[in-house]
mmCIF file of the N, C-alpha and C atoms, coordinates in Angstrom:
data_MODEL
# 
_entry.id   MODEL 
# 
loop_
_atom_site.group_PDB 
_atom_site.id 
_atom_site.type_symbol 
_atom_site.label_atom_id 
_atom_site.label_alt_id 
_atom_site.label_comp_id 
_atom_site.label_asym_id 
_atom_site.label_entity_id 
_atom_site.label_seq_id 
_atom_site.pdbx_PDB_ins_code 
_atom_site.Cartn_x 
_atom_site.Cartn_y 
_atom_site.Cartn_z 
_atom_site.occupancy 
_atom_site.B_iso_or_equiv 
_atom_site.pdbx_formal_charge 
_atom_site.auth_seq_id 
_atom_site.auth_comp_id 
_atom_site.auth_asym_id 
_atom_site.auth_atom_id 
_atom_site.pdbx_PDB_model_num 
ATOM 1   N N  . UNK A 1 1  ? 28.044 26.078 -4.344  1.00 0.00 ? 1  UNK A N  1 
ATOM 2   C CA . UNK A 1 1  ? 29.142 25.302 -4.901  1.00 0.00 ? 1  UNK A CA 1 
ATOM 3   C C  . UNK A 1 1  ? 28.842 25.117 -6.387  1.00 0.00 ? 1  UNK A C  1 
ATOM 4   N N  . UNK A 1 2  ? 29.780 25.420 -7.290  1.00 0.00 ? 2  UNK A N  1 
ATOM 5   C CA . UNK A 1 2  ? 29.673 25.735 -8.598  1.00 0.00 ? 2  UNK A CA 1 
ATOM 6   C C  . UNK A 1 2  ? 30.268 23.636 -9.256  1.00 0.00 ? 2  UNK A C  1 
ATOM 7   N N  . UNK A 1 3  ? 29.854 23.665 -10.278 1.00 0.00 ? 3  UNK A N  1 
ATOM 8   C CA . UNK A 1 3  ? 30.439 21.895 -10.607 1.00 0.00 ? 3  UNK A CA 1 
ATOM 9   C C  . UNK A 1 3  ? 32.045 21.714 -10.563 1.00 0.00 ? 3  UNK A C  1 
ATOM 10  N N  . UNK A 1 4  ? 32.644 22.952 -10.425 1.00 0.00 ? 4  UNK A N  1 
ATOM 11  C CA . UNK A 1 4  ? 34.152 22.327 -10.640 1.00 0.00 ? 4  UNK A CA 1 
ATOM 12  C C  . UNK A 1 4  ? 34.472 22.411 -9.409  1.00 0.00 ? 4  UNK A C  1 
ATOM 13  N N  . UNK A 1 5  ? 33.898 23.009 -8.122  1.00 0.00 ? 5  UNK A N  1 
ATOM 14  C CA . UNK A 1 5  ? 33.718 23.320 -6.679  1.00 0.00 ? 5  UNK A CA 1 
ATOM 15  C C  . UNK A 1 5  ? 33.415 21.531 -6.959  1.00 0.00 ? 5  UNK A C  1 
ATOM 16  N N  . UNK A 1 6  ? 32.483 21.171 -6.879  1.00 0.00 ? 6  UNK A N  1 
ATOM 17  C CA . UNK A 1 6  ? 32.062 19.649 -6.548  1.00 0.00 ? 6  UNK A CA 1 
ATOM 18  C C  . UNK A 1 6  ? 32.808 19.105 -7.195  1.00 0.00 ? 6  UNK A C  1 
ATOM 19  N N  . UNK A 1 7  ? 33.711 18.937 -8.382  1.00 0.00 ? 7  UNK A N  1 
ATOM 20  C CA . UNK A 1 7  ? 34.665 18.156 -9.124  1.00 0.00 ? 7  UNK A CA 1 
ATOM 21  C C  . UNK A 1 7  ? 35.490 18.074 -8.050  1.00 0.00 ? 7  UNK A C  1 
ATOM 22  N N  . UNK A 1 8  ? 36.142 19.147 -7.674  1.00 0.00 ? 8  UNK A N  1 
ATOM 23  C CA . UNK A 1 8  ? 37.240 18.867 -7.133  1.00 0.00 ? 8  UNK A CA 1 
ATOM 24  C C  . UNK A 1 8  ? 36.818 18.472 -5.319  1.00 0.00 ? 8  UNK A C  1 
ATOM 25  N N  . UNK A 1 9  ? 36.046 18.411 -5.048  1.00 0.00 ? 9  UNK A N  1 
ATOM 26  C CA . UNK A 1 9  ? 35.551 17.856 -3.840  1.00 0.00 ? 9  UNK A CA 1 
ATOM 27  C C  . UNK A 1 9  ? 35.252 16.801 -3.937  1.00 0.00 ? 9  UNK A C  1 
ATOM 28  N N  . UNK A 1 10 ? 34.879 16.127 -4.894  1.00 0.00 ? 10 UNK A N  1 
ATOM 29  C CA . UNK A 1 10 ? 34.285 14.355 -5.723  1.00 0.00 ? 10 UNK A CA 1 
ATOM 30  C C  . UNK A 1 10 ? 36.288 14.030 -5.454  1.00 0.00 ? 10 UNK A C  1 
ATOM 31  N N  . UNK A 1 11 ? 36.960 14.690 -6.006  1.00 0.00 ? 11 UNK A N  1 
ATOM 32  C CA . UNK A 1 11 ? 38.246 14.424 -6.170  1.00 0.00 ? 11 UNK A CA 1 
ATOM 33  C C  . UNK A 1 11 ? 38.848 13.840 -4.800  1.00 0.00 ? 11 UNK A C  1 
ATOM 34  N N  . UNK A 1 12 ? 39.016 14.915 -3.825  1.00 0.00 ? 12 UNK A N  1 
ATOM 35  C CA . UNK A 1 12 ? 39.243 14.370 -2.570  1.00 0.00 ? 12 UNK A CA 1 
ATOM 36  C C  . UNK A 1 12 ? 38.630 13.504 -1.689  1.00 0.00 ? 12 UNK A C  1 
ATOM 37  N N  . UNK A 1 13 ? 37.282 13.268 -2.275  1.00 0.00 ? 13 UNK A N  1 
ATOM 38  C CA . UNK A 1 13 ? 36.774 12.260 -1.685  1.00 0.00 ? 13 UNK A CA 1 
ATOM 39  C C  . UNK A 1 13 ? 37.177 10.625 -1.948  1.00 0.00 ? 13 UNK A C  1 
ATOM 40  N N  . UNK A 1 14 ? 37.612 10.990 -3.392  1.00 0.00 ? 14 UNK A N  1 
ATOM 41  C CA . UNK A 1 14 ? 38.237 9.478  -3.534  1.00 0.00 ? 14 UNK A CA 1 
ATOM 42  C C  . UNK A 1 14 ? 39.656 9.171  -2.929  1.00 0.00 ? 14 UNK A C  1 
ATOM 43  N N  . UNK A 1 15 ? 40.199 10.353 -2.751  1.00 0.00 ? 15 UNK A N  1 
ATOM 44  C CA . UNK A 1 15 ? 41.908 10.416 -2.405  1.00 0.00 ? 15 UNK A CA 1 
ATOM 45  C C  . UNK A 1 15 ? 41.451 9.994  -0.968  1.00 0.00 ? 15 UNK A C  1 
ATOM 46  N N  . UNK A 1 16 ? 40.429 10.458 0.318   1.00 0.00 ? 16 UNK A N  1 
ATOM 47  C CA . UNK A 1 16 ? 39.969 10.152 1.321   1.00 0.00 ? 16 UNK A CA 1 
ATOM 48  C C  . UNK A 1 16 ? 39.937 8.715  1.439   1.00 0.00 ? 16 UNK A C  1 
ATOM 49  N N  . UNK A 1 17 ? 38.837 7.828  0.715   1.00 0.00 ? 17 UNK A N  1 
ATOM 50  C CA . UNK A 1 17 ? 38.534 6.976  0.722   1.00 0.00 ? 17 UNK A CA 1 
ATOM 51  C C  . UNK A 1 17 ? 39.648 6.110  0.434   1.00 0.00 ? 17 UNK A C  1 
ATOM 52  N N  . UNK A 1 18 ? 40.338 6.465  -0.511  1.00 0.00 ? 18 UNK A N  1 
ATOM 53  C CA . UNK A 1 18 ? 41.614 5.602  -0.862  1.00 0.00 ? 18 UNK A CA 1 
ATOM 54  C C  . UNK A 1 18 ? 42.685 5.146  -0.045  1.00 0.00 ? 18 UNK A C  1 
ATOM 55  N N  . UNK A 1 19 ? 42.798 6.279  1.012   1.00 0.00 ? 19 UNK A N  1 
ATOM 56  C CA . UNK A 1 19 ? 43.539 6.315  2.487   1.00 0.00 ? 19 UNK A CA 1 
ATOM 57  C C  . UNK A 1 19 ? 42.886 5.644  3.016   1.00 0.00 ? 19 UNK A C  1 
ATOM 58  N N  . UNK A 1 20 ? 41.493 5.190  3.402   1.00 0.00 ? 20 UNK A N  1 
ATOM 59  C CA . UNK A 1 20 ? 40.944 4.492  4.802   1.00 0.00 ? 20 UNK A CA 1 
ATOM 60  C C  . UNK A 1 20 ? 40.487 2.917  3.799   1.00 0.00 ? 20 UNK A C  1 
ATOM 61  N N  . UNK A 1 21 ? 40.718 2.780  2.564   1.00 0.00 ? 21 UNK A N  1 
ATOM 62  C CA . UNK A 1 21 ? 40.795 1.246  1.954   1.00 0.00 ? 21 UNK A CA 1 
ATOM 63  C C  . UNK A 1 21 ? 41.961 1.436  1.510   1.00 0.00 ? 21 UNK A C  1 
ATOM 64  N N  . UNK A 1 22 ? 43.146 0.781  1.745   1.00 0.00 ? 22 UNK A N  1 
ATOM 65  C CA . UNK A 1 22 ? 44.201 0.827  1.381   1.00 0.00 ? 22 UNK A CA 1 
ATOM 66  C C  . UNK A 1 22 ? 44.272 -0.724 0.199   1.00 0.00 ? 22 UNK A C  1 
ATOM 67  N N  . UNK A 1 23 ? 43.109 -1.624 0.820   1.00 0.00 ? 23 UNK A N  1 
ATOM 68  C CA . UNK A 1 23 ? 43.024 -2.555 0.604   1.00 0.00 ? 23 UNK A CA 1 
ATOM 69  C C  . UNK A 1 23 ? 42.042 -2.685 -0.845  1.00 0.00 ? 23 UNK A C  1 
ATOM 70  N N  . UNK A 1 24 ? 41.297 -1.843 -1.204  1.00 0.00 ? 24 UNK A N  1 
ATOM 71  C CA . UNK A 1 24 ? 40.697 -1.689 -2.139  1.00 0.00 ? 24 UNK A CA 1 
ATOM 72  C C  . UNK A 1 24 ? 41.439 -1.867 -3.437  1.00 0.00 ? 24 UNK A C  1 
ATOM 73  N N  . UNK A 1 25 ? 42.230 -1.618 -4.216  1.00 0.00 ? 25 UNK A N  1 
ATOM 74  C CA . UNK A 1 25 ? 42.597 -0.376 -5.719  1.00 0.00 ? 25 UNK A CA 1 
ATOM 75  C C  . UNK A 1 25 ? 41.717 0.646  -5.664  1.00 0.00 ? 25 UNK A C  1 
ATOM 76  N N  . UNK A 1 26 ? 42.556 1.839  -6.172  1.00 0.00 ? 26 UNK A N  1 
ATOM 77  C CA . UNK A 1 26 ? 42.017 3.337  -6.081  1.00 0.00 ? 26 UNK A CA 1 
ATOM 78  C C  . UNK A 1 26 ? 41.000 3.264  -7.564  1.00 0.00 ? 26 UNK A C  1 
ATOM 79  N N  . UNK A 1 27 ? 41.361 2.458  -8.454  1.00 0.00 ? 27 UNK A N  1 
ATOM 80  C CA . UNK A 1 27 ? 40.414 2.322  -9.494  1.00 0.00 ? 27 UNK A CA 1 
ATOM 81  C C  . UNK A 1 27 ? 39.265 2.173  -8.945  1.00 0.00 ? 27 UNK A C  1 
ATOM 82  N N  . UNK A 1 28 ? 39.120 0.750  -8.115  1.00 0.00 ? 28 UNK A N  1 
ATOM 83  C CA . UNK A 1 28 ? 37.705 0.530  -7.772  1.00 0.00 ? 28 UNK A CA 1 
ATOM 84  C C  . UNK A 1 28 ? 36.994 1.621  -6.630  1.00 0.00 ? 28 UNK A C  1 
ATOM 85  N N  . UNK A 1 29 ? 37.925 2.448  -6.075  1.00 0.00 ? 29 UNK A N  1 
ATOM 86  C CA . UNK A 1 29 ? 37.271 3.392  -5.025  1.00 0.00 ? 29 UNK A CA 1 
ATOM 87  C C  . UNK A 1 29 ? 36.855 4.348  -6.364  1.00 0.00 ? 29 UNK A C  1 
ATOM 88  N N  . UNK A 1 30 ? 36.650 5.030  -7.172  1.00 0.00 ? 30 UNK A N  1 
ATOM 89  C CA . UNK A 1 30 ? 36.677 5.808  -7.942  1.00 0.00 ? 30 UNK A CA 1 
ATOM 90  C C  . UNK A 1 30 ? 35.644 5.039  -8.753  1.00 0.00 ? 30 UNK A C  1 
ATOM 91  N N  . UNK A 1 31 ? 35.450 3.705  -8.801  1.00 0.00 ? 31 UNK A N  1 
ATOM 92  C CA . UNK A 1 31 ? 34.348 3.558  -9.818  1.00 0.00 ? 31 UNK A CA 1 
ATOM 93  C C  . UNK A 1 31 ? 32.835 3.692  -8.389  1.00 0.00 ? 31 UNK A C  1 
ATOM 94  N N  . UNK A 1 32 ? 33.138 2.826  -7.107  1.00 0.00 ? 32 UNK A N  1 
ATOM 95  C CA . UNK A 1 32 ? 32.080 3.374  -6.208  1.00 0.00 ? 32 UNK A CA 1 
ATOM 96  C C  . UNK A 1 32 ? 31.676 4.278  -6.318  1.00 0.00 ? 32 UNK A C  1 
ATOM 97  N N  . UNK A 1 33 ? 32.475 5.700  -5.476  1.00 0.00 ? 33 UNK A N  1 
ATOM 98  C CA . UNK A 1 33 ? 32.251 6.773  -5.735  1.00 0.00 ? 33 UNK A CA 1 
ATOM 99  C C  . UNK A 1 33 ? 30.977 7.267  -7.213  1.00 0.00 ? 33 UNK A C  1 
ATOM 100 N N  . UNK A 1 34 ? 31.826 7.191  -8.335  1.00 0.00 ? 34 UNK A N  1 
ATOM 101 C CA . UNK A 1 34 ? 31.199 7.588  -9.347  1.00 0.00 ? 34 UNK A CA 1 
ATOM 102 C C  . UNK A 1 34 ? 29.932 7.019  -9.124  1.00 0.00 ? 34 UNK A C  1 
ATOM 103 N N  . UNK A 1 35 ? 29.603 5.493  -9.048  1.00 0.00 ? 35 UNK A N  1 
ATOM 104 C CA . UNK A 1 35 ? 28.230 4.840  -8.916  1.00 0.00 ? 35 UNK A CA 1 
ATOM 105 C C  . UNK A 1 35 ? 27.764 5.726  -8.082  1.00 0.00 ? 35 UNK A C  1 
ATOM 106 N N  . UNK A 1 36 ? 27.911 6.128  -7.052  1.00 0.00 ? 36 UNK A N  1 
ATOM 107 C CA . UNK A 1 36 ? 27.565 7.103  -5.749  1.00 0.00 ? 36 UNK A CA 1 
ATOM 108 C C  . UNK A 1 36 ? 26.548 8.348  -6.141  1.00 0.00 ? 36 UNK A C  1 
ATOM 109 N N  . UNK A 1 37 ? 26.884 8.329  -7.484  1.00 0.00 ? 37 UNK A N  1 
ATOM 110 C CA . UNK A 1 37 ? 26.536 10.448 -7.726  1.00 0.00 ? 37 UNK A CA 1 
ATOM 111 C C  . UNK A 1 37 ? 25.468 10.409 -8.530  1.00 0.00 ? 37 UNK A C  1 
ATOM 112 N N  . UNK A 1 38 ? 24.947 9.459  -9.214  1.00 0.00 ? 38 UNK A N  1 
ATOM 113 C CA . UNK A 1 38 ? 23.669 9.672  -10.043 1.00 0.00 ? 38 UNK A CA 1 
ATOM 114 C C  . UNK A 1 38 ? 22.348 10.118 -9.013  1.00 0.00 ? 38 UNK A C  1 
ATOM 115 N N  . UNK A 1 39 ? 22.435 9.483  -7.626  1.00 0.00 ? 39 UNK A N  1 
ATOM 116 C CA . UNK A 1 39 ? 20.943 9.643  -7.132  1.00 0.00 ? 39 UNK A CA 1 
ATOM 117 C C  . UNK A 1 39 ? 21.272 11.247 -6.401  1.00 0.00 ? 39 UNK A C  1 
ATOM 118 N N  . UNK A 1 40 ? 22.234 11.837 -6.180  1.00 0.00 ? 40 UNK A N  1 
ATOM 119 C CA . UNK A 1 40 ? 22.206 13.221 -6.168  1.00 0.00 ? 40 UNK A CA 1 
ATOM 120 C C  . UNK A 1 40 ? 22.263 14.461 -7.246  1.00 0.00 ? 40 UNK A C  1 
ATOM 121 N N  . UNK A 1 41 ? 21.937 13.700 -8.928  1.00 0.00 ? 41 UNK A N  1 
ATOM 122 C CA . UNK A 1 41 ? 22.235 14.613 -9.852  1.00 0.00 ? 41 UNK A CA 1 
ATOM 123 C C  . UNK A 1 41 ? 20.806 15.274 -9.564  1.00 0.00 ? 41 UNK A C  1 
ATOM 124 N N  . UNK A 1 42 ? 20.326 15.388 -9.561  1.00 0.00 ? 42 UNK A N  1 
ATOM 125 C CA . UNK A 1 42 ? 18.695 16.341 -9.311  1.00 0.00 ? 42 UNK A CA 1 
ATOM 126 C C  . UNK A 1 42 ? 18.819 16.986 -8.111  1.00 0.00 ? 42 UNK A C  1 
ATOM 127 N N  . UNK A 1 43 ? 19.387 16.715 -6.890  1.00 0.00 ? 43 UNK A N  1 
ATOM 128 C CA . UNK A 1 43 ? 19.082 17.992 -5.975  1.00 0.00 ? 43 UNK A CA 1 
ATOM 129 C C  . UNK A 1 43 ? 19.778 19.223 -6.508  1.00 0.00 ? 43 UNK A C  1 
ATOM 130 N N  . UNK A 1 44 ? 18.919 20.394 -6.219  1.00 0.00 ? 44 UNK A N  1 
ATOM 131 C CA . UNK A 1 44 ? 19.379 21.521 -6.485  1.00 0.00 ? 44 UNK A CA 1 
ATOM 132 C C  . UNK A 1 44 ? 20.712 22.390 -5.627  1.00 0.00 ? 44 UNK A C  1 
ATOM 133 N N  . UNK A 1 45 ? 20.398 21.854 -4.325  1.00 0.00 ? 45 UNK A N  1 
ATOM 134 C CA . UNK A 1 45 ? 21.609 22.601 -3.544  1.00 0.00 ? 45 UNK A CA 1 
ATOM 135 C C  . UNK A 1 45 ? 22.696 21.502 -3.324  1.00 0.00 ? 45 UNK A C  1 
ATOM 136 N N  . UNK A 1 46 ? 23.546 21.838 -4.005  1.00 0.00 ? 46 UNK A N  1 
ATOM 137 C CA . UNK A 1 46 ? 24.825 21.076 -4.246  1.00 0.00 ? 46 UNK A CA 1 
ATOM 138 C C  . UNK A 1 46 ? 25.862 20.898 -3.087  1.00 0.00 ? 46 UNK A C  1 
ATOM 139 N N  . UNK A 1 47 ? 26.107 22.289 -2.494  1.00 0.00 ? 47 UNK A N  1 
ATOM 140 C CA . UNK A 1 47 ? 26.862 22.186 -1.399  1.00 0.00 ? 47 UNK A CA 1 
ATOM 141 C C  . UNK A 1 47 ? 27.165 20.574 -0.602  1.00 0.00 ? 47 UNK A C  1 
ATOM 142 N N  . UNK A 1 48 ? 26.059 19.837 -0.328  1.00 0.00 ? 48 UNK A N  1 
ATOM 143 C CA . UNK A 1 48 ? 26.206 18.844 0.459   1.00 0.00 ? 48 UNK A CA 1 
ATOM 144 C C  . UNK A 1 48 ? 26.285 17.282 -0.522  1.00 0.00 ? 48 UNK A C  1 
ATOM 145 N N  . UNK A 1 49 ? 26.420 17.646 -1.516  1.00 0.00 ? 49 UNK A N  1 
ATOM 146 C CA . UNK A 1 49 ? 26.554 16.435 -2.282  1.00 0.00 ? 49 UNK A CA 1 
ATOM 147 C C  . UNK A 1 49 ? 27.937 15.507 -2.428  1.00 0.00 ? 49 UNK A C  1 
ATOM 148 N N  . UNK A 1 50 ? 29.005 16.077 -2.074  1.00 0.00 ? 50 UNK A N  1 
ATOM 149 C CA . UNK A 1 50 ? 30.265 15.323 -2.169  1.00 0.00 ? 50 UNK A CA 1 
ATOM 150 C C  . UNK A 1 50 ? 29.989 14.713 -0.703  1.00 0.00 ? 50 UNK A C  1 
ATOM 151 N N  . UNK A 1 51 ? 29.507 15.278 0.416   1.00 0.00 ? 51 UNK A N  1 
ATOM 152 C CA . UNK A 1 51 ? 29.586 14.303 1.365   1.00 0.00 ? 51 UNK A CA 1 
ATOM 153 C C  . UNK A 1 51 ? 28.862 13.291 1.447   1.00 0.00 ? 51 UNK A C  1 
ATOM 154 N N  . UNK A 1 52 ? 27.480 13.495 0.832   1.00 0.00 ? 52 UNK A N  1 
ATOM 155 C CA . UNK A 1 52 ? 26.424 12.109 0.381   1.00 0.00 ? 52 UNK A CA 1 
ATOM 156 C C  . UNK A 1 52 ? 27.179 11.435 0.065   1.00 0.00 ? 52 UNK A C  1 
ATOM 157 N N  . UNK A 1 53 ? 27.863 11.888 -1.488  1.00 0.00 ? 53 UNK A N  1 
ATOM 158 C CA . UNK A 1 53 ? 28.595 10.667 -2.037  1.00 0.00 ? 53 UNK A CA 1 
ATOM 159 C C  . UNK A 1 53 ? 29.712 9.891  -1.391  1.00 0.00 ? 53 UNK A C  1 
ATOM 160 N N  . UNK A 1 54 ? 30.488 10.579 -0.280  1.00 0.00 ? 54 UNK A N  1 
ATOM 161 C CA . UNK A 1 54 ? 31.323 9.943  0.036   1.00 0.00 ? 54 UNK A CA 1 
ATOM 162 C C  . UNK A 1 54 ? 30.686 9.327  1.517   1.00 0.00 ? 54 UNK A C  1 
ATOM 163 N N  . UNK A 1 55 ? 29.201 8.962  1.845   1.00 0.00 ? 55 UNK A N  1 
ATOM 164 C CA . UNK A 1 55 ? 29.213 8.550  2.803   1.00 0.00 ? 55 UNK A CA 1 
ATOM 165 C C  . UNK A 1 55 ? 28.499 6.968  2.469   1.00 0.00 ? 55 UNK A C  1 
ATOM 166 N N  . UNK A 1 56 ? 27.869 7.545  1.467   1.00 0.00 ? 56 UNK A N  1 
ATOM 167 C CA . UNK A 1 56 ? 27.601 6.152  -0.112  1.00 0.00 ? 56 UNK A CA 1 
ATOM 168 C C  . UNK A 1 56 ? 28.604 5.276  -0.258  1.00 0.00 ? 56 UNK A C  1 
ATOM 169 N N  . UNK A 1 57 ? 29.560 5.878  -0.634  1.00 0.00 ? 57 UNK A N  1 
ATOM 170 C CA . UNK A 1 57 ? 30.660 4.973  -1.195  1.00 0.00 ? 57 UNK A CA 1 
ATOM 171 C C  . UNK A 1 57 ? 31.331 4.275  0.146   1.00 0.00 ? 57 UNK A C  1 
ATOM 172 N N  . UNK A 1 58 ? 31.463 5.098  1.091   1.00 0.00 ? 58 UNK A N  1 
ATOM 173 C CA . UNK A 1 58 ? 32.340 4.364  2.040   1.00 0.00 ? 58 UNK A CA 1 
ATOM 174 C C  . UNK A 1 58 ? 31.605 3.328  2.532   1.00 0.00 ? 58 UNK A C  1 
ATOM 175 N N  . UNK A 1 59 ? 30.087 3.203  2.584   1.00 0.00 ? 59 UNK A N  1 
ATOM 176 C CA . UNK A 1 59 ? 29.083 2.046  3.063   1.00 0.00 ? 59 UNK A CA 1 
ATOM 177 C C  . UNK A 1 59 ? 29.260 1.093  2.173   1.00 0.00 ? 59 UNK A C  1 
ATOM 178 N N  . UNK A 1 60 ? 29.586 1.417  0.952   1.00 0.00 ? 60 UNK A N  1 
ATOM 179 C CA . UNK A 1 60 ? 30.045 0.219  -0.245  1.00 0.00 ? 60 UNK A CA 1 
ATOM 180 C C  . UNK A 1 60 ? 31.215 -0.314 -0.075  1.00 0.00 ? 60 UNK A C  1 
ATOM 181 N N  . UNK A 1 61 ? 32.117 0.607  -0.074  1.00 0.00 ? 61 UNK A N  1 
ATOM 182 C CA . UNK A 1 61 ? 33.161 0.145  0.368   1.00 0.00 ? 61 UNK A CA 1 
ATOM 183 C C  . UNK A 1 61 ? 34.084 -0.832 1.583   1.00 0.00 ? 61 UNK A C  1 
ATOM 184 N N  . UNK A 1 62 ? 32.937 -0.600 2.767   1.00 0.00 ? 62 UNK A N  1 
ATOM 185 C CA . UNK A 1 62 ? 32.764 -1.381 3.593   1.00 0.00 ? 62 UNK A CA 1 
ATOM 186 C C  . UNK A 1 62 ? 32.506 -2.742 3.630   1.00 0.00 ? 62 UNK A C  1 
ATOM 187 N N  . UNK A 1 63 ? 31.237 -2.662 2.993   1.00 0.00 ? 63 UNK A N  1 
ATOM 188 C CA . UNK A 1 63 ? 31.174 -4.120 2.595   1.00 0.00 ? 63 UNK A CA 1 
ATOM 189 C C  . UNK A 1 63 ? 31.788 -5.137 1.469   1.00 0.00 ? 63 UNK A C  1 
ATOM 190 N N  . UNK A 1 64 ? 32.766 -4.341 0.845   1.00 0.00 ? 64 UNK A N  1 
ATOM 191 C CA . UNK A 1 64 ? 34.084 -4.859 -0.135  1.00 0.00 ? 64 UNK A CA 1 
ATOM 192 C C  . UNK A 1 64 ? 35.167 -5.345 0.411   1.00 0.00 ? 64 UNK A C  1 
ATOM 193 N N  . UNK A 1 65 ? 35.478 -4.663 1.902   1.00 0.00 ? 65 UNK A N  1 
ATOM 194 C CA . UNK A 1 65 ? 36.296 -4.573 2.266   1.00 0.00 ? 65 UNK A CA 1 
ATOM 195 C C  . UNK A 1 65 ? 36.224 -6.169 3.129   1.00 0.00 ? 65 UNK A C  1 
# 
């Protein structure tokens, strides 16, 4: 997975998340998320990193909710 492969997978992950917190603002799902992605900038195999992040954020999100 190349970075605009993970851009646009970071992308749907917030559109995801935004559907299952309706209750959130999509701003604040999108600032989680983002908080989400620094502790995966160093792994090398990327492939599985939008789902880390979106399994990060939704545990945050949870407890926002």
């Amino acid at each position: 997975m190349d970075r605009s492969d993970e851009e646009r997978a970071i992308g749907e992950v917030v559109d995801r998340l935004a559907k299952q917190f309706p209750q959130v603002p999509v701003e604040a799902v999108e600032q989680v998320v983002s908080q989400s992605r620094p502790e995966f900038d160093e792994v090398p195999i990327r492939d599985f990193v939008p789902l880390f992040v979106e399994r990060g954020a939704k545990a945050r999100l949870r407890d926002m909710a």
